[in-house]
Residue, then its C-alpha position, 0 to 999 in steps of 0.5 A: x201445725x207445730x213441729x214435734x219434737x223427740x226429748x230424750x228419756x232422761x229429759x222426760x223422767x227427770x220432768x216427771x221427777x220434779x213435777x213430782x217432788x217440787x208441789x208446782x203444777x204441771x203447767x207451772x213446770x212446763x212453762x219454766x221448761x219450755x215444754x208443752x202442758x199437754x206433752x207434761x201432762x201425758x208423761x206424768x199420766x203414763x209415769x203414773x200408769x207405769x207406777x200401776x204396772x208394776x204394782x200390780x203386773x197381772x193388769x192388762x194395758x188397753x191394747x192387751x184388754x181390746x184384744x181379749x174382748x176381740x178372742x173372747x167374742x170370737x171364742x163364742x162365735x167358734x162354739x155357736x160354730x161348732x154347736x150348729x154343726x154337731x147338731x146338723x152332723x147328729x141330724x143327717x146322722x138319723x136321716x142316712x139310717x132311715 
């Protein structure tokens, strides 16, 4: 398996940087770089997420999305929950004044 290697974030933002501006693909740049395409490829594409952040800083990333699913469905398990028990309080409510 190949070793990673960390590159630095100035390293990173002026790759991004120069895909951007210079037209050459993203193998193109990689290559005279000596970095991986998909390395490229993945800082470009969170460049571009990043980019959509901040335009519109209301989104939600996937962590922040998964977890509002998990609340959500919980939420309604919670008032299933509570709804059987108020019924079955309002039952045995009737039953102990007969």
């Amino acid at each position: 398996m190949a070793r990673q290697t960390r590159y630095p974030s100035e390293f990173k933002s002026e790759t991004v940087a120069l895909v951007k501006s210079s037209g050459r693909s993203i193998a193109d740049v990689a290559r005279s770089l000596g970095v991986s395409d998909r390395t490229l490829w993945y800082w470009v594409s969170e460049d571009r997420k990043s980019a959509e952040r901040a335009e519109d800083p209301s989104s939600l990333n996937a962590d922040d999305a998964a977890e509002l699913k998990r609340l959500r469905k919980e939420n309604a398990q919670q008032r299933e929950d509570m709804e059987i028990l108020r019924k079955a309080a309002a039952y045995f409510a009737k039953e102990t004044l007969r």
